[in-house]
C-alpha positions as a LaTeX table, in Angstrom:
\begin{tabular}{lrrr}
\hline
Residue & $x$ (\AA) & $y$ (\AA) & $z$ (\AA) \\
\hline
Unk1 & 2.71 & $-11.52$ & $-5.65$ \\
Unk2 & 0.59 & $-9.24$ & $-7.98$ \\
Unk3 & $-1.65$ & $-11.28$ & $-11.09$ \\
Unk4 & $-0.77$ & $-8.35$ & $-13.21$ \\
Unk5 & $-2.27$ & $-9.77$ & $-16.07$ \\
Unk6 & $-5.55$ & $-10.48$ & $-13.61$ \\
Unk7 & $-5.26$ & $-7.02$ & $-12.64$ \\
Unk8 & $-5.08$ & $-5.92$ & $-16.19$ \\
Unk9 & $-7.99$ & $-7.24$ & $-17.47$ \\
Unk10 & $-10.04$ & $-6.72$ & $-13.96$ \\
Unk11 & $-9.55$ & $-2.46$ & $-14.82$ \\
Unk12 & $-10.30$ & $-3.34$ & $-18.67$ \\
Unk13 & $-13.71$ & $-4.86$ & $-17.64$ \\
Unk14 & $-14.77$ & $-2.35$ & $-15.00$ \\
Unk15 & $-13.83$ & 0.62 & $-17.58$ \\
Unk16 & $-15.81$ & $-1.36$ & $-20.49$ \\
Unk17 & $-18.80$ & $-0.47$ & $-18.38$ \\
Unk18 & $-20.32$ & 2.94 & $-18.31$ \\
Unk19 & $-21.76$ & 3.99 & $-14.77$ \\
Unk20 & $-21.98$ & 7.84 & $-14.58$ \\
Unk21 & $-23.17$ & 8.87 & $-11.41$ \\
Unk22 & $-27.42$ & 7.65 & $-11.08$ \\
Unk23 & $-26.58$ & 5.19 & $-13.56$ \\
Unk24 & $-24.88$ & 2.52 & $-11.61$ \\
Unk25 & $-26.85$ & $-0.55$ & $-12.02$ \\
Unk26 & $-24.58$ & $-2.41$ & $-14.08$ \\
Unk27 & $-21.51$ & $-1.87$ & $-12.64$ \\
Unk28 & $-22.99$ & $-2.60$ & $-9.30$ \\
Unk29 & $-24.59$ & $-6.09$ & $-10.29$ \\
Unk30 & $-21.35$ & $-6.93$ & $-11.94$ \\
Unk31 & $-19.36$ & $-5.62$ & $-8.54$ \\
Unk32 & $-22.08$ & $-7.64$ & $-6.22$ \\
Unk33 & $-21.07$ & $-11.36$ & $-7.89$ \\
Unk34 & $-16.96$ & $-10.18$ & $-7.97$ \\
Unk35 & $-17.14$ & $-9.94$ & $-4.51$ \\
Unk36 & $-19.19$ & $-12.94$ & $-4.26$ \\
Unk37 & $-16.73$ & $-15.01$ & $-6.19$ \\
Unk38 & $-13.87$ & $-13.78$ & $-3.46$ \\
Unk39 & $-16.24$ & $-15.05$ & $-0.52$ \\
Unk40 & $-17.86$ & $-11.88$ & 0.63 \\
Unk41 & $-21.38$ & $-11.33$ & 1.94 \\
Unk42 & $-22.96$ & $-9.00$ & $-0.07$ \\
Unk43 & $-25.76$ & $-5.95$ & 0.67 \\
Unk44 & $-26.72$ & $-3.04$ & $-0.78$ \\
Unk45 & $-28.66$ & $-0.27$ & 0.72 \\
Unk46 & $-31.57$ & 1.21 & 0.14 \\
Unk47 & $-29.76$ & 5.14 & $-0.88$ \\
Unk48 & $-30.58$ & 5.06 & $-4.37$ \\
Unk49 & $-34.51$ & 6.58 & $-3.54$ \\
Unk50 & $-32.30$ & 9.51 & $-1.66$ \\
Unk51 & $-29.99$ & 9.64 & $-4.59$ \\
Unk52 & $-31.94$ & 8.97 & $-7.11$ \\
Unk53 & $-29.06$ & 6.32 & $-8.77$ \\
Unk54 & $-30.36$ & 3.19 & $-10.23$ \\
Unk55 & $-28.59$ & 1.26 & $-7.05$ \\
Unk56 & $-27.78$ & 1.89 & $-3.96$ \\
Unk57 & $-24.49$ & 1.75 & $-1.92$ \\
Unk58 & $-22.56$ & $-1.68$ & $-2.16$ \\
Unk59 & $-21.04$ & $-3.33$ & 1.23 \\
Unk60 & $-18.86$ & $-6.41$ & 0.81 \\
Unk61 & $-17.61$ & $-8.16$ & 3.66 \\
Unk62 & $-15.11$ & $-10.70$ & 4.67 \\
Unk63 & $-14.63$ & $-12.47$ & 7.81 \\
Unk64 & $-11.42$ & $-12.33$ & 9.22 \\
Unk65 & $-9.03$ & $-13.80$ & 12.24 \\
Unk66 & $-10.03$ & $-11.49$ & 14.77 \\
Unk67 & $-8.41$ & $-7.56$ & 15.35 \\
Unk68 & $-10.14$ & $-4.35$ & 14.62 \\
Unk69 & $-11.92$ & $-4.46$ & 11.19 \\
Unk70 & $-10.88$ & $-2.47$ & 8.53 \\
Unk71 & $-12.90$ & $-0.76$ & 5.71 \\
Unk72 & $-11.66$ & $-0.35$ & 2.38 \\
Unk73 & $-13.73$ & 2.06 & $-0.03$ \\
Unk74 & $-13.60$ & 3.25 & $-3.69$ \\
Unk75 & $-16.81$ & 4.47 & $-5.40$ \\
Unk76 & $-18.42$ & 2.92 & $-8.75$ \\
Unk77 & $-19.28$ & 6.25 & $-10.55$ \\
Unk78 & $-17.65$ & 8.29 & $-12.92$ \\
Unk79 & $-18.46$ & 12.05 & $-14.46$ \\
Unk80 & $-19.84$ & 12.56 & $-17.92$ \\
Unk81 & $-18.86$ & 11.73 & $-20.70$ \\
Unk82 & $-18.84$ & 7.93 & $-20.25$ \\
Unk83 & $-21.76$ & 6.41 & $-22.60$ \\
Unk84 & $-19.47$ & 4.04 & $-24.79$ \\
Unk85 & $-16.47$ & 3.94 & $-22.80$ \\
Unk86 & $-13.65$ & 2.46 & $-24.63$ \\
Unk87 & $-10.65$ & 1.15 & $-22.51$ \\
Unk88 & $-7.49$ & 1.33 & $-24.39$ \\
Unk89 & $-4.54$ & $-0.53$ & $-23.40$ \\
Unk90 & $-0.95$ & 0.75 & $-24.94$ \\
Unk91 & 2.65 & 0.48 & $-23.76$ \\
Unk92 & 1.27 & $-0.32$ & $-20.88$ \\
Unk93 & $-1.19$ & 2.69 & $-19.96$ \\
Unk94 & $-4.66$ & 2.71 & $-20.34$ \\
Unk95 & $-6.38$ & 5.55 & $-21.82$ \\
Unk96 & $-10.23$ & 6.04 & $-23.59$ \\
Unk97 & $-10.48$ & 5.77 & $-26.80$ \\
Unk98 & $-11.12$ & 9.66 & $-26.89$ \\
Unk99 & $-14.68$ & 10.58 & $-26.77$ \\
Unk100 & $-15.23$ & 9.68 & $-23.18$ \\
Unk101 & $-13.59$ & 9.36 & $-19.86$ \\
Unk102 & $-11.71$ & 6.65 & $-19.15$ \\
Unk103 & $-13.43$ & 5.71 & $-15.23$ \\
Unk104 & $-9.82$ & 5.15 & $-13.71$ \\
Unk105 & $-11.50$ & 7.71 & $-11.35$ \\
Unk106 & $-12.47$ & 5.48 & $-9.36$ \\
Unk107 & $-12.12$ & 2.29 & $-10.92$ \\
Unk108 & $-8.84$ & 1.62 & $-10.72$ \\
Unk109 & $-9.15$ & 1.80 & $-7.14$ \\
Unk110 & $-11.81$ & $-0.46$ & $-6.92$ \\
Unk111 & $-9.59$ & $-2.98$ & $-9.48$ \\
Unk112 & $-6.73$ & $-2.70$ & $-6.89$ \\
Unk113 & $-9.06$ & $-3.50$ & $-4.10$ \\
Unk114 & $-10.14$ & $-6.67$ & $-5.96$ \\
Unk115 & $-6.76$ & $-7.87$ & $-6.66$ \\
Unk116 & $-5.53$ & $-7.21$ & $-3.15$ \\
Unk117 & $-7.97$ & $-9.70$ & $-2.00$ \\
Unk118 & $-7.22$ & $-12.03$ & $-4.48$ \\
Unk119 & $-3.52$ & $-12.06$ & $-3.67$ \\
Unk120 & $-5.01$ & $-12.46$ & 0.25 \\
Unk121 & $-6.86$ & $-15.48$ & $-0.79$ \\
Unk122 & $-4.11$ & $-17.53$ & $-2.85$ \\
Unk123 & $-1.88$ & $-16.55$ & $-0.39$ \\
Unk124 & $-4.24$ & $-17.32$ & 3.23 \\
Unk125 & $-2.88$ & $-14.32$ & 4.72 \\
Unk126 & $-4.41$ & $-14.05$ & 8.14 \\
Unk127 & $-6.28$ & $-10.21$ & 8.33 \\
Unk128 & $-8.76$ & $-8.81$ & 10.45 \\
Unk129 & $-12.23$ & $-8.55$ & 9.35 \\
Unk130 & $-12.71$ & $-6.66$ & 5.87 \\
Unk131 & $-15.93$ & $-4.07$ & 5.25 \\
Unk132 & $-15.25$ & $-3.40$ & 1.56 \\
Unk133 & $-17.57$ & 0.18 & 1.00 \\
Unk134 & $-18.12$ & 1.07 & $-3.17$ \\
Unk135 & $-20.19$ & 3.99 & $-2.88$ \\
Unk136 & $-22.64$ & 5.34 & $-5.91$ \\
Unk137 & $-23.01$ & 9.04 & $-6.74$ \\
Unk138 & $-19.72$ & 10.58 & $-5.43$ \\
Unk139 & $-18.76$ & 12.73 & $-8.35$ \\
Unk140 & $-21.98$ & 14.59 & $-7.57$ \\
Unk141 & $-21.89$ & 15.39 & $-4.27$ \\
Unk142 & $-20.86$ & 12.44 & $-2.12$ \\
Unk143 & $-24.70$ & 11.43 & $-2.57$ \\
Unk144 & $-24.12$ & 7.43 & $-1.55$ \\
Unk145 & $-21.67$ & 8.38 & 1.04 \\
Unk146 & $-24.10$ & 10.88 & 2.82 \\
Unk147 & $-26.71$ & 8.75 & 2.51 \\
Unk148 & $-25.22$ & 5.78 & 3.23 \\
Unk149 & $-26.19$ & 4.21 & 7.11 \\
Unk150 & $-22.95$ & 3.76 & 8.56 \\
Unk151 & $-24.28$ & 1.92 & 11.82 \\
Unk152 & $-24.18$ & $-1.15$ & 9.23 \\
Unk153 & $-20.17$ & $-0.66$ & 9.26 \\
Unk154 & $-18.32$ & $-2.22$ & 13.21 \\
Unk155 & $-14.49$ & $-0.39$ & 11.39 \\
Unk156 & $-13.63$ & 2.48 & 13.10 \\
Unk157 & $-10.76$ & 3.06 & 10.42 \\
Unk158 & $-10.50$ & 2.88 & 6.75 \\
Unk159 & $-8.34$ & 3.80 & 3.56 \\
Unk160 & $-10.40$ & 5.36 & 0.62 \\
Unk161 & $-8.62$ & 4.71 & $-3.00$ \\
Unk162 & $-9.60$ & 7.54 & $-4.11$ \\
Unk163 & $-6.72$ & 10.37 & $-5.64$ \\
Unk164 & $-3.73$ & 10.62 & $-8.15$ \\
Unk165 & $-0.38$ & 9.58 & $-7.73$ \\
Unk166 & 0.54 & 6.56 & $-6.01$ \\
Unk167 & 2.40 & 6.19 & $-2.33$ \\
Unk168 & 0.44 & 8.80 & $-2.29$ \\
Unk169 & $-1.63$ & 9.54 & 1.72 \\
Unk170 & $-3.80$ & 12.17 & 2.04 \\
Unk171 & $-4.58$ & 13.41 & 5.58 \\
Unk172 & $-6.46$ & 16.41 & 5.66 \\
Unk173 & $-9.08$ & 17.79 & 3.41 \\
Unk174 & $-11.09$ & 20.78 & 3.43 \\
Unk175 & $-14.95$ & 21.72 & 4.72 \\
Unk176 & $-17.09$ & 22.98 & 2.62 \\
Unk177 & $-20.59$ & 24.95 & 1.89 \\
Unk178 & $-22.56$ & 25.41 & $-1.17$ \\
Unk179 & $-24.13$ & 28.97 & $-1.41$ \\
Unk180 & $-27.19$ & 29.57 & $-3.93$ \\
Unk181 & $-28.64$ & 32.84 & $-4.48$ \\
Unk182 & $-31.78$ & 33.86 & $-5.91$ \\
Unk183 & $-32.11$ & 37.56 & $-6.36$ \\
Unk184 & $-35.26$ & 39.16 & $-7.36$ \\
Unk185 & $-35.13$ & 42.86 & $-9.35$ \\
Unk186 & $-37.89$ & 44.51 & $-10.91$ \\
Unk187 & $-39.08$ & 43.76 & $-14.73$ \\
Unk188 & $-39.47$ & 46.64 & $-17.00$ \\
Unk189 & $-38.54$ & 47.13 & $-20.75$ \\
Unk190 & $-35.63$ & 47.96 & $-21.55$ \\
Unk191 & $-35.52$ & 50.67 & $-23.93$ \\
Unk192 & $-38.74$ & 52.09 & $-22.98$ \\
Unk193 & $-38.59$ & 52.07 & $-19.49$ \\
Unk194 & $-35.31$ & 51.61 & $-17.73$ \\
Unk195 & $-35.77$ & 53.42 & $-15.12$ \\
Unk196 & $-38.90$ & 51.60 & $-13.96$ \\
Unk197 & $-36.64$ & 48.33 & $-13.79$ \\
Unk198 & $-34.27$ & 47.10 & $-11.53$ \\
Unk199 & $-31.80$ & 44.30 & $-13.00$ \\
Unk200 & $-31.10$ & 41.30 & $-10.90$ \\
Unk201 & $-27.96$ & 40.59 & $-13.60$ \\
Unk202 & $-26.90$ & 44.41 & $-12.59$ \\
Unk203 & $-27.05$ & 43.23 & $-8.40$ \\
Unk204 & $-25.68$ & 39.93 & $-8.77$ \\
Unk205 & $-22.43$ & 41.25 & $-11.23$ \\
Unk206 & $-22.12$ & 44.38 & $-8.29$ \\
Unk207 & $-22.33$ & 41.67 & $-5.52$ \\
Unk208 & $-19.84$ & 39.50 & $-7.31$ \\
Unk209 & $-17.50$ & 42.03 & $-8.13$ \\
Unk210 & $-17.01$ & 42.82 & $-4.39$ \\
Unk211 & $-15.94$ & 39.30 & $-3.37$ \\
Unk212 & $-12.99$ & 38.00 & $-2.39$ \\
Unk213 & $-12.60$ & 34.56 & $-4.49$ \\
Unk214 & $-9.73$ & 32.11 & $-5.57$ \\
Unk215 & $-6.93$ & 31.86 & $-3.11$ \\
Unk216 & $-7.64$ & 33.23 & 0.04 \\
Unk217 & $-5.08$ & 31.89 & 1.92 \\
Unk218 & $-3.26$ & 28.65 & 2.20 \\
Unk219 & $-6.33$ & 26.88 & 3.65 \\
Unk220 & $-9.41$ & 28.57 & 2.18 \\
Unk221 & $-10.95$ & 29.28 & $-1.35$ \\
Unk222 & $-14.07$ & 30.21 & $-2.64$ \\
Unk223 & $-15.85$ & 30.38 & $-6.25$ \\
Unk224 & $-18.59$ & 31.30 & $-7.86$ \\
Unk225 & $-19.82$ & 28.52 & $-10.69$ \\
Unk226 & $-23.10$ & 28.80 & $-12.36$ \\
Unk227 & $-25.05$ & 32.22 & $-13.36$ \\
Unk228 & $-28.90$ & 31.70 & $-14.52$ \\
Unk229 & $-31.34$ & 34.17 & $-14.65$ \\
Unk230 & $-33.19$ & 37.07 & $-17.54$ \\
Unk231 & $-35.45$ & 36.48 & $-20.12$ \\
Unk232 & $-34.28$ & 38.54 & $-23.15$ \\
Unk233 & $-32.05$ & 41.54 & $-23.93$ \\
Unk234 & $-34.92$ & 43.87 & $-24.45$ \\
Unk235 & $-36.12$ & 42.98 & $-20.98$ \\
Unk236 & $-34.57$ & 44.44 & $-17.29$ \\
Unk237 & $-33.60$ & 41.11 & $-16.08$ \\
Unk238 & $-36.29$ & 40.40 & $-12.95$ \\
Unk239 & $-34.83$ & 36.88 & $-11.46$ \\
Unk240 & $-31.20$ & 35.41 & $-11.65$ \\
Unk241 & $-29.59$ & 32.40 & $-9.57$ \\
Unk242 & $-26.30$ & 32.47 & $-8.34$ \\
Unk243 & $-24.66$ & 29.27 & $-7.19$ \\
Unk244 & $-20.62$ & 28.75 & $-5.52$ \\
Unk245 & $-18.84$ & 27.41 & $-2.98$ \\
Unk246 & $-16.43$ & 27.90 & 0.03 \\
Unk247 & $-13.58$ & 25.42 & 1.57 \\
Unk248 & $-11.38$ & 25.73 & 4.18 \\
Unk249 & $-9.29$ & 23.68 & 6.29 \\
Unk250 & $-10.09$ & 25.79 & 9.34 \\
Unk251 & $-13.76$ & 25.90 & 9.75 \\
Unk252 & $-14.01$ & 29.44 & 11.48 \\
Unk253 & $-12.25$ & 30.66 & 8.58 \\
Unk254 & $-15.49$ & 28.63 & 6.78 \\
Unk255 & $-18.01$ & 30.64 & 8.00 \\
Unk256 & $-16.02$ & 34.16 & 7.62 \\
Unk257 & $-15.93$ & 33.69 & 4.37 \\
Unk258 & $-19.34$ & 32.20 & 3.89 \\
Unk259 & $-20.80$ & 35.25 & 5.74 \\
Unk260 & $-18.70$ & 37.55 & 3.37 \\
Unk261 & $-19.99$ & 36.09 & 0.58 \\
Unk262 & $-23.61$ & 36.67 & 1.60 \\
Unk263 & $-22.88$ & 40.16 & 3.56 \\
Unk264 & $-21.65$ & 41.30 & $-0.58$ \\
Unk265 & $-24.64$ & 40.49 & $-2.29$ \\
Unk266 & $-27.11$ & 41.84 & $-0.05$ \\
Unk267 & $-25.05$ & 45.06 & 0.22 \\
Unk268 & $-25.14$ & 44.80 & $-3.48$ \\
Unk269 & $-28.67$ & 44.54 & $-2.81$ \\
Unk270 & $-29.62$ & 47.55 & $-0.77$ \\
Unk271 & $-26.89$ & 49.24 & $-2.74$ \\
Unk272 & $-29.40$ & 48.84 & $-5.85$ \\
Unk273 & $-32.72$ & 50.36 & $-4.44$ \\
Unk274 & $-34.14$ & 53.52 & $-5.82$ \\
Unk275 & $-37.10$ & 54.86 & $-6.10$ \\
Unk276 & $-39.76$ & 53.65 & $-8.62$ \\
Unk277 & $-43.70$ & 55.32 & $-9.05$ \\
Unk278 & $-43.30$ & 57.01 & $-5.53$ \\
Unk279 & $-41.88$ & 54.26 & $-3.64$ \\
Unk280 & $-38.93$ & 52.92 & $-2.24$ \\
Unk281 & $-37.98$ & 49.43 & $-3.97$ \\
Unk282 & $-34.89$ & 47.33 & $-3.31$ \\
Unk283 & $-34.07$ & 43.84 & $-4.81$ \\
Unk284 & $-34.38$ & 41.23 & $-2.64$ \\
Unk285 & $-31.92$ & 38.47 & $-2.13$ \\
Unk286 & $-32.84$ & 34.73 & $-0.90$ \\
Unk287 & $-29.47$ & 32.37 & 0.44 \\
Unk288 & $-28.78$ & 28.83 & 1.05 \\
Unk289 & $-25.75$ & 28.44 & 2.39 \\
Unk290 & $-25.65$ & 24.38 & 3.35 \\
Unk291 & $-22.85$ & 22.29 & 4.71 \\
Unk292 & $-21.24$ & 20.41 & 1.80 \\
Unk293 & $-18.59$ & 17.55 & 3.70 \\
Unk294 & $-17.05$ & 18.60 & 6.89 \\
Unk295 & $-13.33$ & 18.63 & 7.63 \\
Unk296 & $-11.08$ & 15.87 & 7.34 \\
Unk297 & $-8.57$ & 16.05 & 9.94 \\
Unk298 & $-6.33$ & 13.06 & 10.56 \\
Unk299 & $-3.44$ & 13.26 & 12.78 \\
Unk300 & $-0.15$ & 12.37 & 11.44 \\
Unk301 & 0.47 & 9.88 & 13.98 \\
Unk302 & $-3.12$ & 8.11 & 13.65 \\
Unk303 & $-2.91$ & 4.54 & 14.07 \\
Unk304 & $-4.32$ & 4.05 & 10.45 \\
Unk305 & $-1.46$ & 6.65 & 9.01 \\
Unk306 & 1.27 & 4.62 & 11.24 \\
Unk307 & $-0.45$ & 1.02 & 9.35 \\
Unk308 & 0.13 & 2.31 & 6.28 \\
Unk309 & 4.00 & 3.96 & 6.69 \\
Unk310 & 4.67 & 0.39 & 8.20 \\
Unk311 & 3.79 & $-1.16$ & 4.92 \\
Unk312 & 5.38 & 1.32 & 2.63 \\
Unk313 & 8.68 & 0.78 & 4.52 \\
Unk314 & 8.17 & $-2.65$ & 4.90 \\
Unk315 & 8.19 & $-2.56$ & 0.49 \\
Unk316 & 11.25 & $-0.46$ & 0.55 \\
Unk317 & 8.68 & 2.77 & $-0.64$ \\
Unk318 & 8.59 & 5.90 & 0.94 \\
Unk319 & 5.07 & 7.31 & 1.67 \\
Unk320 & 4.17 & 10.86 & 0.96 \\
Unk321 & 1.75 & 12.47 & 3.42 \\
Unk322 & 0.02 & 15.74 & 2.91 \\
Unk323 & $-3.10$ & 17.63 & 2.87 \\
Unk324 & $-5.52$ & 18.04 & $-0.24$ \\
Unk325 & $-7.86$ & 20.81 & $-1.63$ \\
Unk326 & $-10.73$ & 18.85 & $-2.35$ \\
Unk327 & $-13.92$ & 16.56 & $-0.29$ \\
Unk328 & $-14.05$ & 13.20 & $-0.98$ \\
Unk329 & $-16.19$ & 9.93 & 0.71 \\
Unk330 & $-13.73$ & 9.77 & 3.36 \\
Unk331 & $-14.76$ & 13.14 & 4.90 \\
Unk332 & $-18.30$ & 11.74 & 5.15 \\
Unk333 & $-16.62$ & 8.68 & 6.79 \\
Unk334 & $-14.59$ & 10.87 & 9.05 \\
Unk335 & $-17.36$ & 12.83 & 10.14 \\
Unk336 & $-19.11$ & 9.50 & 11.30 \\
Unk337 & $-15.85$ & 8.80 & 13.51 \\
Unk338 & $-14.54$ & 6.28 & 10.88 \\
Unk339 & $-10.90$ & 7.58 & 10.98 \\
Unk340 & $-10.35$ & 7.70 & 7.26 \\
Unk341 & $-7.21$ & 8.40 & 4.99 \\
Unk342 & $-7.13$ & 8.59 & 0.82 \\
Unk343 & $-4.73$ & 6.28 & $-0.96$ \\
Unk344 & $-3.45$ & 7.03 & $-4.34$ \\
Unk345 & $-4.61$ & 4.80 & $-6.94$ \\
Unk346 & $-2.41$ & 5.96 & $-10.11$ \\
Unk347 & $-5.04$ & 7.93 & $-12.14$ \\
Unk348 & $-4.23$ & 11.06 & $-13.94$ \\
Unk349 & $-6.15$ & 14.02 & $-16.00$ \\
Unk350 & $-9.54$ & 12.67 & $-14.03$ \\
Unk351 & $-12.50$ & 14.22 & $-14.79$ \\
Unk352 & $-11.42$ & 14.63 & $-18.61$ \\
Unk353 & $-11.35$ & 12.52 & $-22.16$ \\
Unk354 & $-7.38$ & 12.37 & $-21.15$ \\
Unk355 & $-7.95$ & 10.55 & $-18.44$ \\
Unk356 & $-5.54$ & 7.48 & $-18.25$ \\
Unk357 & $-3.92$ & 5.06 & $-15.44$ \\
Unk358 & $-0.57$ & 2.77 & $-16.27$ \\
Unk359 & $-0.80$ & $-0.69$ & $-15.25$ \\
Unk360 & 2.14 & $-0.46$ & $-13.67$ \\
Unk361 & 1.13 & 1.75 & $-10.99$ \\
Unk362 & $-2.34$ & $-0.09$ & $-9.98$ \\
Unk363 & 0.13 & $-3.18$ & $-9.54$ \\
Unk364 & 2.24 & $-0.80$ & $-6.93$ \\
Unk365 & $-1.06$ & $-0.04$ & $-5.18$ \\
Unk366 & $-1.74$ & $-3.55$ & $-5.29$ \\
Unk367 & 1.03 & $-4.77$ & $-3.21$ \\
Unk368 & 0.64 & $-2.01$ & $-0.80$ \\
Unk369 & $-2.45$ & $-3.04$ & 0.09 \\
Unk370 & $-1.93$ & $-6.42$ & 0.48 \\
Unk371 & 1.21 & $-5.32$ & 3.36 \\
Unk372 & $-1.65$ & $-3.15$ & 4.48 \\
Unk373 & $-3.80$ & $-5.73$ & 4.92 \\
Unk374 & $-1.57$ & $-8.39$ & 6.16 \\
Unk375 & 0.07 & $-5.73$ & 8.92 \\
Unk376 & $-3.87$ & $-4.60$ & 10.03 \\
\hline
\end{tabular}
């Protein structure tokens, strides 16, 4: 049923093209005629000024028999390092040639959904209308997603190819907030004058220290990622930025540990005032704390879960469901009320020069969709 050989050399030319996230242009006018060529009407939306990509969000659609609609979405960025991307193709597994990623994240998904409706075409399977979503700017914060007017979309469900492993469904993924901290000290040399000085490095490592991060428990974690801030080592460091994260598959447990994190570094704070010249001076510390994705929360006997088992079974597969630890364009979709599950696509070591996706399993992906489609 599956072209592999069509499928093969779809991946090879999406890979071929580098599109890290802003610089999607190519891939997109490339992705507009595909679709094209398979009968869809084509748009794309105005979200690159928001996201500052060179294209906005594509939207591909196919007419269908009748029946609920159904969207299927993968996005057409990839992380860094991708200028000169060089798909390599042996023993059946494609890899980079090394110095770059490879893009299976997400392009094999998007390869799958092509040859899905390719099969659908040869084959005139009857399906209900298809609202085929390839998002820009998702490896840096769901950008196209968020920004992407979902009024334009009439499916209320969707599957998102979009995660490792393949008969692969994830069902639940986490909420999240970003946290940024700017903490301002006092500026005074260093071996001079200390004690005239109070050292925003010194609050923020004290704040830091006191939080709980990692694992919290089975559904939450929290991190802190970047550290910026001082001017030179013979200088009491006046300004630094902190900026993390918290997740959390419960969202009360969210904004505990949101409010811990903030509650630590302005203790840290008050616990660094002294005083300076006569007078009372404490650091002072400025948060953001901003809603990343919220929670994605699909029940496990959701129509679009119970469409999908049906297919697996009806290929003689057996479907894995679980939870993940990470956001993704389907919690954006969720969050909209477009009751959205992640399909495995067959990628591996994503997000590194590793990165690599056997032929193999895009082909098993393949045919799944097709039953998915053909069942929907």
């Amino acid at each position: 049923m599956i072209n592999k050989d069509r499928l093969t050399a779809e991946f090879a030319r999406l890979a071929a093209i580098a599109s890290p996230s802003g610089r999607e242009g190519e891939i997109c006018r490339y992705l507009a005629e595909r679709f094209r060529r398979l009968g869809a009407s084509i748009e794309i939306d105005e979200s690159g000024q928001a996201t500052g990509s060179q294209s906005g969000n594509l939207l591909a659609r196919l007419p269908g028999a009748g029946g609920e609609a159904l969207m299927l979405s993968a996005h057409m960025d990839t992380v860094e390092p991708a200028d000169g991307v060089r798909p390599v193709l042996r023993d059946g597994v494609f890899t980079s040639a090394g110095d770059t990623v490879l893009g299976a994240d997400d392009k094999a998904g998007i390869a799958e959904i092509i040859e899905a409706l390719e099969v659908v075409r040869e084959l005139g399977l009857p399906h209900p209308p298809l609202e085929i979503v390839i998002t820009v700017c998702e490896e840096v914060g769901l950008l196209g997603a968020k920004h992407l007017d979902l009024r334009r979309l009439t499916a209320r469900r969707g599957l998102a190819l979009d995660t490792s492993g393949t008969d692969l469904l994830i069902h639940q993924a986490p909420c999240a907030n970003k946290l940024r901290f700017e903490i301002t000290g006092r500026e005074a040399h260093a071996g001079i004058a200390p004690e005239k000085g109070i050292s925003a490095i010194e609050v923020a490592a004290r704040g830091i220290a006191a939080m709980r991060l990692g694992r919290i428990d089975d559904e939450t974690t929290a991190n802190i990622g970047t550290i910026q801030g001082g001017l030179a080592t013979n200088i009491v460091a006046k300004r630094v930025i902190v900026e993390g994260e918290a997740r959390s598959h419960d969202p009360a447990k969210l904004a505990r540990q949101t409010a811990h994190m903030i509650e630590c570094l302005q203790q840290a704070a008050r616990q660094s005032g002294r005083e300076i010249d006569g007078r009372r001076l404490e650091p002072e510390v400025r948060v953001e704390a901003l809603s990343d994705y919220p929670r994605m929360a699909v029940p496990r006997d959701a129509p679009i879960i119970r469409l999908v088992q049906s297919a697996a079974q009806k290929l003689g597969r057996r479907l894995e469901v679980r939870a993940a630890g990470g956001g993704s364009d389907a919690n954006i979709f969720n969050g909209h009320g477009i009751e959205t599950v992640i399909i495995g696509t067959g990628m591996t070591q994503v997000h590194s020069v590793e990165e690599s996706v056997a032929v193999d399993d895009m082909v098993q992906v393949a045919e799944l969709l097709v039953e998915i489609i053909r069942q929907a």
